[in-house]
Residue frames as a rotation matrix with the C-alpha (Angstrom) as fourth column:
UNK 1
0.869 0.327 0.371 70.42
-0.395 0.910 0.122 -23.55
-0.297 -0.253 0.921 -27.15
UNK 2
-0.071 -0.946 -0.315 73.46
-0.996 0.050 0.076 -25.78
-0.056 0.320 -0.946 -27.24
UNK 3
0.751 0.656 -0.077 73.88
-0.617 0.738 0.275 -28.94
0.238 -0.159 0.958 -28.19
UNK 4
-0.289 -0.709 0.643 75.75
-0.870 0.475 0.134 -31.74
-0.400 -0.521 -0.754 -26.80
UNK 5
0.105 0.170 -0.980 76.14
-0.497 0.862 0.097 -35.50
0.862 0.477 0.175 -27.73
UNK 6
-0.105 -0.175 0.979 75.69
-0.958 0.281 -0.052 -38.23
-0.265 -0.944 -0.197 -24.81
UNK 7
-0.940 -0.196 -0.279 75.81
-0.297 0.871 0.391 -41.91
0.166 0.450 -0.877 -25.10
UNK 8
-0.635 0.439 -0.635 72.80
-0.123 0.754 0.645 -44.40
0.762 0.488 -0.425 -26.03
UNK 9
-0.235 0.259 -0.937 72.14
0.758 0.652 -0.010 -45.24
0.608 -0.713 -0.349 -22.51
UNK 10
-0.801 -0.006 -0.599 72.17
0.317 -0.853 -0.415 -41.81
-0.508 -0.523 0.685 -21.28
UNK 11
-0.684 0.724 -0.096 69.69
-0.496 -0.365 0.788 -40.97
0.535 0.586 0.609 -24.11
UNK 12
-0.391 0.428 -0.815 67.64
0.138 0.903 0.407 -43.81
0.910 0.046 -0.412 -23.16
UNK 13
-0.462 0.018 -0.887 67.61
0.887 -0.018 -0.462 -42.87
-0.025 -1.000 -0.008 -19.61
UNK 14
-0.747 0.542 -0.384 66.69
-0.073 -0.642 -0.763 -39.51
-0.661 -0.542 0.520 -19.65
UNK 15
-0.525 0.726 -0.444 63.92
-0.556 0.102 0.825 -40.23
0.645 0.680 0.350 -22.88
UNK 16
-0.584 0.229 -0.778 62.43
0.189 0.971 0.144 -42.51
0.789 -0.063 -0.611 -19.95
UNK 17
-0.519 0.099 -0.849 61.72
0.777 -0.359 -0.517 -39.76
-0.356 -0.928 0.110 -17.55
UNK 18
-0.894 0.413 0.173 59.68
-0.362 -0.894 0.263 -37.69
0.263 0.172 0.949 -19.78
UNK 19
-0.651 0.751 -0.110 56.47
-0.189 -0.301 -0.935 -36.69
-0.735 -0.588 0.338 -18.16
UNK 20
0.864 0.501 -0.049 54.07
0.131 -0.317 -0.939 -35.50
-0.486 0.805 -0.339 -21.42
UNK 21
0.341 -0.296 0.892 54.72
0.852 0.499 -0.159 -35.09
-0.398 0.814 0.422 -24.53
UNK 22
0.776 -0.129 0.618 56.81
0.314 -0.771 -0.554 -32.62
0.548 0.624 -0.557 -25.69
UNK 23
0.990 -0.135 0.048 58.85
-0.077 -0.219 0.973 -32.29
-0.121 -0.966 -0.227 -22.80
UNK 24
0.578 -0.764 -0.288 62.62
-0.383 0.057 -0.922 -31.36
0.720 0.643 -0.260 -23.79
UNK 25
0.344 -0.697 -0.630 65.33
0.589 0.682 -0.433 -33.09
0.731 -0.222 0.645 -23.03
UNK 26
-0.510 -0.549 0.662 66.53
0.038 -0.783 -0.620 -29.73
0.859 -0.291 0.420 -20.87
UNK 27
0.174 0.636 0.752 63.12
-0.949 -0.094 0.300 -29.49
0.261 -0.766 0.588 -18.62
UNK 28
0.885 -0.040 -0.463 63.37
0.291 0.825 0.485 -33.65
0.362 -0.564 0.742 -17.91
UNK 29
-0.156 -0.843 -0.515 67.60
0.744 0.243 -0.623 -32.94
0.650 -0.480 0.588 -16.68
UNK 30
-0.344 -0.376 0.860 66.34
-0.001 -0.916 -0.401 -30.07
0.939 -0.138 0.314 -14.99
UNK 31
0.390 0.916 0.092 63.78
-0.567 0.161 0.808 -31.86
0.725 -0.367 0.583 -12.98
UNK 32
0.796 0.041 -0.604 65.66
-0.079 0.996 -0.036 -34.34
0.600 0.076 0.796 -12.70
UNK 33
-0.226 -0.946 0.231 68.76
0.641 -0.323 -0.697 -32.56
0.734 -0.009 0.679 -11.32
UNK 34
0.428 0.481 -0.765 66.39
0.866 -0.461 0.194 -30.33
-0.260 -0.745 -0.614 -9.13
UNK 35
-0.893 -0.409 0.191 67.52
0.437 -0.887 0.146 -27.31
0.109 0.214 0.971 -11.10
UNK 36
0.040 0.988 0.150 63.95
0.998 -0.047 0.046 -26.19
0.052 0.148 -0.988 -11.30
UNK 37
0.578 0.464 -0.671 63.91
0.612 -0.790 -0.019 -23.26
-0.539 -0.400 -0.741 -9.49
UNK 38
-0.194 -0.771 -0.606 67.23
0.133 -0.633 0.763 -21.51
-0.972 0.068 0.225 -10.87
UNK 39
-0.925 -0.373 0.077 66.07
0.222 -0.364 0.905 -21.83
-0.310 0.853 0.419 -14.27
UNK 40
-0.146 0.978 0.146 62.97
0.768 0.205 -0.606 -20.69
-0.623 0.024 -0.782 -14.21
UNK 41
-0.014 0.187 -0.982 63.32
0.021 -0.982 -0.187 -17.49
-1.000 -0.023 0.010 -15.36
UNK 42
-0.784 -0.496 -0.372 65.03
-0.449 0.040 0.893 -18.88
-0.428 0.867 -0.254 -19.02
UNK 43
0.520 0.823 -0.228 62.25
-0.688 0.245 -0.683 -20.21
-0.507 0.512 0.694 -21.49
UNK 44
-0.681 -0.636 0.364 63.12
-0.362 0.724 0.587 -23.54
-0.636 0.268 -0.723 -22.92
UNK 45
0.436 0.860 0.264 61.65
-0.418 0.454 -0.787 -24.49
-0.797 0.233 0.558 -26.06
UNK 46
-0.058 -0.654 0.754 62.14
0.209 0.731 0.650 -27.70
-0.976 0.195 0.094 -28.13
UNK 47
-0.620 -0.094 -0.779 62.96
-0.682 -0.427 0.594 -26.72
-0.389 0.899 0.201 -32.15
UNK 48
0.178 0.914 0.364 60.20
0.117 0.347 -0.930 -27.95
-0.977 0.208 -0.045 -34.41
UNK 49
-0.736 -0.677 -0.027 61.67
0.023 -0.065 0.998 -29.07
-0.677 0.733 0.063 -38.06
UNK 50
-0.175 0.762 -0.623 59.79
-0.897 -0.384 -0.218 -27.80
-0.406 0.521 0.751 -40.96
UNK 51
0.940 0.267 -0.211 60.98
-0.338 0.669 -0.662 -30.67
-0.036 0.694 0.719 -42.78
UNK 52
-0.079 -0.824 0.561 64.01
-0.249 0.561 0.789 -33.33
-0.965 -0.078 -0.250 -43.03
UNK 53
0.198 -0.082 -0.977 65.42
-0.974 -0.128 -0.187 -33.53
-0.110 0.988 -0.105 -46.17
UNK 54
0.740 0.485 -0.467 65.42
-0.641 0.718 -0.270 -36.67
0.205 0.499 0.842 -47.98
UNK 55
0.453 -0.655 -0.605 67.59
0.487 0.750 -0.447 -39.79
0.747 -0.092 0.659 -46.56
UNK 56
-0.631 -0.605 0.485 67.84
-0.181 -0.493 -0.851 -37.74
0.755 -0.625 0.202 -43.08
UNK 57
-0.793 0.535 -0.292 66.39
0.607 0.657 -0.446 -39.14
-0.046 -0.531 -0.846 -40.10
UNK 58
-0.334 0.842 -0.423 63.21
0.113 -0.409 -0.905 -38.36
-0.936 -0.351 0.042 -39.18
UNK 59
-0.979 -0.093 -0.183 62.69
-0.158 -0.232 0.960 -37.93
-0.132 0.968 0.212 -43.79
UNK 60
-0.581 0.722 -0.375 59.87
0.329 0.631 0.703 -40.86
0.744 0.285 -0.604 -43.93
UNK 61
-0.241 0.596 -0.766 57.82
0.887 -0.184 -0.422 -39.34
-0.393 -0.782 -0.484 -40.80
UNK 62
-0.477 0.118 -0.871 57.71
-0.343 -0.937 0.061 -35.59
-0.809 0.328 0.488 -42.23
UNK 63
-0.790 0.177 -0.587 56.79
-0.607 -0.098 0.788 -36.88
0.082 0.979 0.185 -45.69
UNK 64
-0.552 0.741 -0.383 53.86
0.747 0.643 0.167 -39.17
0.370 -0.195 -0.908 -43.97
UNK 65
-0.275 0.663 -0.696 52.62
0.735 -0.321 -0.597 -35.75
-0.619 -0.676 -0.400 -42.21
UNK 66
-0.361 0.253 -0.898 52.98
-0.500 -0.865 -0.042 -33.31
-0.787 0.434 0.438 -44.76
UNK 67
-0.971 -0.145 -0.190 51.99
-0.238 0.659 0.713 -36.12
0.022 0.738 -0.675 -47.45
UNK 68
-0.179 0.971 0.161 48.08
-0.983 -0.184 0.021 -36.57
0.050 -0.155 0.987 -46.11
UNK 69
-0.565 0.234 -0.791 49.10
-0.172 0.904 0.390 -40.14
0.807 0.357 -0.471 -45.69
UNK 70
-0.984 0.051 -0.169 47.35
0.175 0.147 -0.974 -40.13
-0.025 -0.988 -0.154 -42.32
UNK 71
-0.573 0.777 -0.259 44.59
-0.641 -0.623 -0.448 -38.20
-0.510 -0.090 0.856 -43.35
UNK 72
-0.226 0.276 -0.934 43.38
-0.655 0.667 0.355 -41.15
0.721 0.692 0.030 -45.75
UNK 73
-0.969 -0.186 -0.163 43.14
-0.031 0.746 -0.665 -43.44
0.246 -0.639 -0.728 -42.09
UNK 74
-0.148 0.918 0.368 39.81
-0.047 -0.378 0.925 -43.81
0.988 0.120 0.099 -41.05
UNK 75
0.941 0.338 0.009 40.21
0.044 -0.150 0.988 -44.21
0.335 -0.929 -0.156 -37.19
UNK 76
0.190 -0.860 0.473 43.19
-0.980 -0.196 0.037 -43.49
0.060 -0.471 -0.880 -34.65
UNK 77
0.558 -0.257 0.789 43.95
0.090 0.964 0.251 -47.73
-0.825 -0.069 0.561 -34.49
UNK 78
0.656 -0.213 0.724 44.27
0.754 0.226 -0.617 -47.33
-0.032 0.950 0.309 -38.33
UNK 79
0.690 -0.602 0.401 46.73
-0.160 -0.668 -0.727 -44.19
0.706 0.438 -0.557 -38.14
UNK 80
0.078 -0.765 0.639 48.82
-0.916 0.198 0.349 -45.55
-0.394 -0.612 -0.685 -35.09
UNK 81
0.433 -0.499 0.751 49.32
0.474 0.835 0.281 -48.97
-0.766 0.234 0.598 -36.76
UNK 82
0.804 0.066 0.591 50.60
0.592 -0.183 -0.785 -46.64
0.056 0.981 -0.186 -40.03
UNK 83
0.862 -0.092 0.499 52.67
-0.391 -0.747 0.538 -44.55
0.323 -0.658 -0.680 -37.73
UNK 84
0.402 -0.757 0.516 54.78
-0.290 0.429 0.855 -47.44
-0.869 -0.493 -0.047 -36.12
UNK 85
0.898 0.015 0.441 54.52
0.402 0.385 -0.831 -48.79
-0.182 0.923 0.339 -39.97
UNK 86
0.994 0.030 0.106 56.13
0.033 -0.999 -0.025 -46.01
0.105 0.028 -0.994 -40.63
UNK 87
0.468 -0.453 0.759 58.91
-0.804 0.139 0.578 -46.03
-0.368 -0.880 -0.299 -37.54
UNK 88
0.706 0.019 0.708 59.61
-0.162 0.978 0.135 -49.31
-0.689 -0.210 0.694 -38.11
UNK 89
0.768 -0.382 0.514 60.56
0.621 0.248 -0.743 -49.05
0.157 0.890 0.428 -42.39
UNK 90
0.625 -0.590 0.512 62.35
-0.468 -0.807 -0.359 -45.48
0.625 -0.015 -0.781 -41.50
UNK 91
-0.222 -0.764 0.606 64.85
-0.880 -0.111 -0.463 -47.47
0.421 -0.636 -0.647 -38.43
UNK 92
0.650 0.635 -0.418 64.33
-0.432 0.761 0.485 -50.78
0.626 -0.135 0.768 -38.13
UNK 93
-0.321 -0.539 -0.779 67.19
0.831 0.235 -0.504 -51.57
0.455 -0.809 0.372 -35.51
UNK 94
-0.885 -0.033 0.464 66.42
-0.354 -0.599 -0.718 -48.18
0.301 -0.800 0.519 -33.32
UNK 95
0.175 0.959 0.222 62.48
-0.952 0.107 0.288 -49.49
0.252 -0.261 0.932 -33.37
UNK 96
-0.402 -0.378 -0.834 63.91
0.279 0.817 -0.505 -52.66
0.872 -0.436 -0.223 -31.38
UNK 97
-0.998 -0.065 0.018 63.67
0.011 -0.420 -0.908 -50.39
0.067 -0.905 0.420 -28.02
UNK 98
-0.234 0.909 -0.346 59.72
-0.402 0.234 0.885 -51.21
0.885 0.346 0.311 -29.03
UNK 99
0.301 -0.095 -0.949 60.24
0.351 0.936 0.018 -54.11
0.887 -0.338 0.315 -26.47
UNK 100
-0.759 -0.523 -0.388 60.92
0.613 -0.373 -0.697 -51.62
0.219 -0.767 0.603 -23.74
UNK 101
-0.612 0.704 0.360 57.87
-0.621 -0.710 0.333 -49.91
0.490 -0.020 0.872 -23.94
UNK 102
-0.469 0.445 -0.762 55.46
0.616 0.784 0.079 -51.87
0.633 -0.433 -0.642 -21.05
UNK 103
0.317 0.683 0.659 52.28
-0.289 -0.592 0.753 -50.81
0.903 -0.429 0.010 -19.15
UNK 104
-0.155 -0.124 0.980 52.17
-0.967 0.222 -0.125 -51.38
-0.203 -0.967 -0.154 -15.01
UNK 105
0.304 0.304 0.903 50.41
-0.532 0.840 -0.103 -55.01
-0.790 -0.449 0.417 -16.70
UNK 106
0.962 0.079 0.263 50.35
0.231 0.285 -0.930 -55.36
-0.148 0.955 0.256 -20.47
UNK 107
-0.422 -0.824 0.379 53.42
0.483 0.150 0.863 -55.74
-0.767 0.547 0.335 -22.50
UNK 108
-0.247 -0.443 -0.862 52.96
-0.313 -0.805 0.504 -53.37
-0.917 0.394 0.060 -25.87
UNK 109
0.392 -0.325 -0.860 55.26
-0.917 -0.208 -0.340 -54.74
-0.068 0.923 -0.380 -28.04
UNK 110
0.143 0.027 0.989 55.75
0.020 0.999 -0.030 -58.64
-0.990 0.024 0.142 -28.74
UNK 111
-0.758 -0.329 -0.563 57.36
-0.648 0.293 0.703 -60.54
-0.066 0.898 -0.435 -32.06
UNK 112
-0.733 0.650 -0.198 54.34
0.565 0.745 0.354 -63.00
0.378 0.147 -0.914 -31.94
UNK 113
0.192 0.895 0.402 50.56
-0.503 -0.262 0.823 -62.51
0.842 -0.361 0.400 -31.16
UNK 114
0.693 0.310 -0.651 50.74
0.547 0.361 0.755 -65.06
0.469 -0.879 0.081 -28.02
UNK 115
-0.421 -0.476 -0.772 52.64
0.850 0.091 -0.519 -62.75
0.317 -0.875 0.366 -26.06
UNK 116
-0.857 0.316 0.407 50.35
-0.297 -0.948 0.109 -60.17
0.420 -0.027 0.907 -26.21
UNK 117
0.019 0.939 -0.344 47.50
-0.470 0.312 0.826 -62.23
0.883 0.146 0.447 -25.63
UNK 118
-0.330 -0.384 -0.862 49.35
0.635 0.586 -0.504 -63.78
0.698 -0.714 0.050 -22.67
UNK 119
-0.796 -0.554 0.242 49.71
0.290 -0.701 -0.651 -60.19
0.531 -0.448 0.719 -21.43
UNK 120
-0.957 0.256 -0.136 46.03
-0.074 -0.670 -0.739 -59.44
-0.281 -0.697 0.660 -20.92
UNK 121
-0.496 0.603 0.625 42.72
0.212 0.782 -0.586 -60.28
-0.842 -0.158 -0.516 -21.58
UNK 122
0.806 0.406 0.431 41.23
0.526 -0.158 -0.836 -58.14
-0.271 0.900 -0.341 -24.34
UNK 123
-0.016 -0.825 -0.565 44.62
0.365 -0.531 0.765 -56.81
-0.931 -0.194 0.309 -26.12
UNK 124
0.905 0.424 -0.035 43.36
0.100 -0.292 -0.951 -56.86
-0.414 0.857 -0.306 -29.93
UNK 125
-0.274 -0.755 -0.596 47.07
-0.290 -0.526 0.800 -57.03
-0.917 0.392 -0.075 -31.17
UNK 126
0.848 0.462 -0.260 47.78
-0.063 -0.400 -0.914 -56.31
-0.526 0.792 -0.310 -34.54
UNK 127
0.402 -0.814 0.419 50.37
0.812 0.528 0.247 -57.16
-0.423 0.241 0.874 -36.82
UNK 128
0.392 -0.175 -0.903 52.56
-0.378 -0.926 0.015 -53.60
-0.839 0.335 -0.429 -37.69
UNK 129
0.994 -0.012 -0.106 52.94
-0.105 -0.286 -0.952 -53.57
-0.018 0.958 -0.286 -41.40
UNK 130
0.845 -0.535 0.008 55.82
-0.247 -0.404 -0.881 -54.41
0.475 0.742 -0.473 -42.72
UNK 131
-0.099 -0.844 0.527 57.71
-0.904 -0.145 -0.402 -55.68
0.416 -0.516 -0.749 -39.70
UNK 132
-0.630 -0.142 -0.764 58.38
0.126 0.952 -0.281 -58.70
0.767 -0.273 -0.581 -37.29
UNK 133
-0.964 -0.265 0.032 56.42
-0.007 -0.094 -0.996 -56.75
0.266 -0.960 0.089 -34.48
UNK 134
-0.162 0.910 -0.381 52.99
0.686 0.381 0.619 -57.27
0.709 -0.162 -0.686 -33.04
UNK 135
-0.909 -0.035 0.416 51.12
-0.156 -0.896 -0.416 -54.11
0.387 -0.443 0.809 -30.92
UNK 136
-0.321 0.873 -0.366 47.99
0.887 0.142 -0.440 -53.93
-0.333 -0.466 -0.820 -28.70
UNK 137
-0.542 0.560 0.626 45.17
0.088 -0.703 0.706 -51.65
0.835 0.438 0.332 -29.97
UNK 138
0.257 0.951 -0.173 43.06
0.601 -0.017 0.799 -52.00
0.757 -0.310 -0.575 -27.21
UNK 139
-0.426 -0.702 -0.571 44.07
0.904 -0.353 -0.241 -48.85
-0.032 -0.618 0.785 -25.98
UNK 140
0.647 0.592 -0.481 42.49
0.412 -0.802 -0.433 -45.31
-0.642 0.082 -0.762 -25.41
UNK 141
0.757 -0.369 0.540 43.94
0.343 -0.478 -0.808 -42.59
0.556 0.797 -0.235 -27.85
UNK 142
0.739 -0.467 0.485 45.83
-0.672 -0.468 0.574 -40.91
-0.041 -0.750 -0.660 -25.23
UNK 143
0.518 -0.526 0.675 47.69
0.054 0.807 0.588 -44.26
-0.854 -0.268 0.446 -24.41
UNK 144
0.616 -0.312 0.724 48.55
0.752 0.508 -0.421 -44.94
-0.236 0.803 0.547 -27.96
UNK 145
0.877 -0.319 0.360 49.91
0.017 -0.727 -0.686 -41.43
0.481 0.608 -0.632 -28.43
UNK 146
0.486 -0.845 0.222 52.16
-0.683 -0.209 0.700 -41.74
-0.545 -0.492 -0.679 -24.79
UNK 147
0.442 -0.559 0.701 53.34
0.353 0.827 0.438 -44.93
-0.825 0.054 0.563 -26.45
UNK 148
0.757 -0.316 0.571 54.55
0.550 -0.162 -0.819 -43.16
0.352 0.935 0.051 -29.93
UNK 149
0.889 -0.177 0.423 55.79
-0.385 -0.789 0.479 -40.82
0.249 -0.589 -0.769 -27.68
UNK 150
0.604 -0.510 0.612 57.75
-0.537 0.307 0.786 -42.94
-0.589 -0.804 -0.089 -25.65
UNK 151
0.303 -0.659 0.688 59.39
0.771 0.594 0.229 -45.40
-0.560 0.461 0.688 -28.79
UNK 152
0.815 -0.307 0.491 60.25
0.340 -0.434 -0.834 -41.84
0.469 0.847 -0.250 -30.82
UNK 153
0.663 -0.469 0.584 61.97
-0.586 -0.810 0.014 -40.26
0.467 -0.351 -0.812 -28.32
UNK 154
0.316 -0.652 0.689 64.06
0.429 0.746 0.509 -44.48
-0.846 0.135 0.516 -27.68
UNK 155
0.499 -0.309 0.810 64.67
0.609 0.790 -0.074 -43.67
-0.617 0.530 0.582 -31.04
UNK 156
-0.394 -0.838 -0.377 66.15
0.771 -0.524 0.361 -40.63
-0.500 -0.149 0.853 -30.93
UNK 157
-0.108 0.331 0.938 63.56
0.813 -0.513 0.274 -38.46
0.572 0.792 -0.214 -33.15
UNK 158
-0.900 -0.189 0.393 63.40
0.023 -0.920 -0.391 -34.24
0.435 -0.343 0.832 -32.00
UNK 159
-0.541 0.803 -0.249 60.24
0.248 -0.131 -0.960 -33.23
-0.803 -0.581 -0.128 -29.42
UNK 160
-0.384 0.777 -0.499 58.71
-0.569 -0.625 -0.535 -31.21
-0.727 0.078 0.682 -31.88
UNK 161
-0.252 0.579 -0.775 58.20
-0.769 0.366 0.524 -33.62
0.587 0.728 0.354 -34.76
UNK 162
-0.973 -0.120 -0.197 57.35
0.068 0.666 -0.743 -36.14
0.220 -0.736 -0.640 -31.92
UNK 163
-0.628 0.702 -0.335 54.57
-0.072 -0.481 -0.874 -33.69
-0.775 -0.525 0.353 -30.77
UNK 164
-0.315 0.534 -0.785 53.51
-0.807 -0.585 -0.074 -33.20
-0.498 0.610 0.616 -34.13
UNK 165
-0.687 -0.261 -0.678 53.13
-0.281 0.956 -0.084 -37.14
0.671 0.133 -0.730 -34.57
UNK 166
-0.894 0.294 -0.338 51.57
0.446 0.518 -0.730 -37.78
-0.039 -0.804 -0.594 -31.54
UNK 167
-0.741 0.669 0.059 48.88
-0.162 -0.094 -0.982 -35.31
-0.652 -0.737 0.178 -32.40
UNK 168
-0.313 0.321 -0.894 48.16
-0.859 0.306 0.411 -36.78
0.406 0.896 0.180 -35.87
UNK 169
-0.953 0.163 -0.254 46.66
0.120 0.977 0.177 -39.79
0.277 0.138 -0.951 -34.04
């Protein structure tokens, strides 16, 4: 595996074209490129950090999974509003790109309750701990997980602790 560095917007772009979760950054340019077929043969899998050492991104997410703060939630609402909580204290300018996250109707992510409430009829937002931002709960699990999905991987965090995030909800 090799890595390369690309700009912001390029990140952004291809983090917008993942499919499912987990999906590396290699299999979305391959798709995406129409390499498919030629690399089929090569196995592509995304590294999966044991742990991020202290005051390195991704630090405050590891130490919320291996920590049992999740486990102490009592429903998936209550561990995805801890989650963005989370997100939010660990990168509070990358968790802007919040506000880019948007269903086919519903808006997400909103600095006030009345734009969520604008967005749709039963949205249940919720104020996220600790921040300026407001979130809709009234979502299946699934939904809530594509959305973690979809603001870790704006904010630049690796697939595998992504994956391993997304199924702690």
């Amino acid at each position: 595996m090799k890595t390369i560095e690309v700009d912001e917007d390029l990140y952004r772009y291809i983090a917008s074209n993942t499919r499912h979760i987990g999906e590396s950054a290699s299999d979305i340019l391959r798709r995406l490129l129409k390499l498919d077929a030629i690399a089929a043969d090569e196995p592509v899998s995304a590294p999966t950090p044991a742990a991020a050492p202290a005051g390195q991104p991704g630090a405050g997410v590891v130490q919320m999974l291996e920590g049992g703060e999740l486990s102490s939630q009592e429903s998936a609402i209550d561990r995805f509003m801890h989650i963005l909580s989370v997100l939010y204290r660990e990168n509070p300018m990358a968790f802007a790109q919040a506000s880019d996250i948007k269903g086919r109707k519903r808006i997400y992510f909103a600095d006030d309750e009345a734009a969520l409430l604008a967005s749709g009829n039963t949205t249940k937002p919720k104020a996220i701990e600790g921040s300026p931002y407001w979130v809709i709960t009234n979502t299946n699990t699934g939904r809530k997980r594509n959305i973690v999905a979809q603001l870790m991987a704006a904010m630049g965090y690796p697939h595998g602790l992504i994956e391993r995030v997304c199924h702690s909800i």
